[in-house]
N, C-alpha and C positions, 0 to 999 in steps of 0.2 A: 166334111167335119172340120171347122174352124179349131185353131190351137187353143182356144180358149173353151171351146165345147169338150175338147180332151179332154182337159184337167179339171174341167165342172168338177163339183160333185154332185150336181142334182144333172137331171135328166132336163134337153130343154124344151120351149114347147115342139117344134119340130119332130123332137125324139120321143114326147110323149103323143104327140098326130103320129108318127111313124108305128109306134105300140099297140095304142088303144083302135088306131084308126077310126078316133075321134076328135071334135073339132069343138066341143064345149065343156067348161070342166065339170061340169055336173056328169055329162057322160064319161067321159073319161074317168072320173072317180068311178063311176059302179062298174066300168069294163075291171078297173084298178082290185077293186074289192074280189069280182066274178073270179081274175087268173091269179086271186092269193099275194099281191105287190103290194108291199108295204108304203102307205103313202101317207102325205099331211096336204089339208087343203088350209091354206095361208088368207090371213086378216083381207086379199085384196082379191079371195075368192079364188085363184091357181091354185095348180097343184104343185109339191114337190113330191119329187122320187127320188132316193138318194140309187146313183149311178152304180155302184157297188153290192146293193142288193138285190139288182137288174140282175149285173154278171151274176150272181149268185143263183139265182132263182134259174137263167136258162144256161148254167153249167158253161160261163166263159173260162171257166180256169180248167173245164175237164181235160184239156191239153196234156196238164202239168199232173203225174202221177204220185201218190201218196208212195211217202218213204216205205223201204220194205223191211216189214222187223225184223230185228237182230236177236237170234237166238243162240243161244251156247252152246259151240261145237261140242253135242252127247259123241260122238264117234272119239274124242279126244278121249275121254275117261276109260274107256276099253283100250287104249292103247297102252303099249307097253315100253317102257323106256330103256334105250340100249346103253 
């Protein structure tokens, strides 16, 4: 992955051959449609896919765990102050 395919934000054709394991954008757009990927087919007939709601879609963030709620020490009000 080149440093410039990083910070895309669209997916490029490479990564959209790597997805759909397709090679025309006609195909690629109804595999696109078929697994629920939000996509736009562009005035010169490409597709874009914004990169971000790739990660989204195959849980690239499931790493990172949601905060855990904060609830008010109930134990605290039963206590008794000395």
């Amino acid at each position: 992955m080149s440093m410039s395919t990083m910070f895309s934000m669209f997916l490029s054709r490479d990564e959209l051959h790597g997805l759909t394991n397709r090679v025309q954008s006609s195909a690629q757009l109804r595999v696109l449609r078929a697994m629920g990927i939000e996509h736009r087919k562009r005035p010169d007939g490409s597709v874009a896919v914004l990169r971000s709601h790739v990660h989204q879609i195959f849980g690239a963030a499931a790493g990172t765990r949601a905060p855990k709620p904060v609830e008010p020490n109930w134990g605290a009000l039963n206590a008794t102050s000395t």
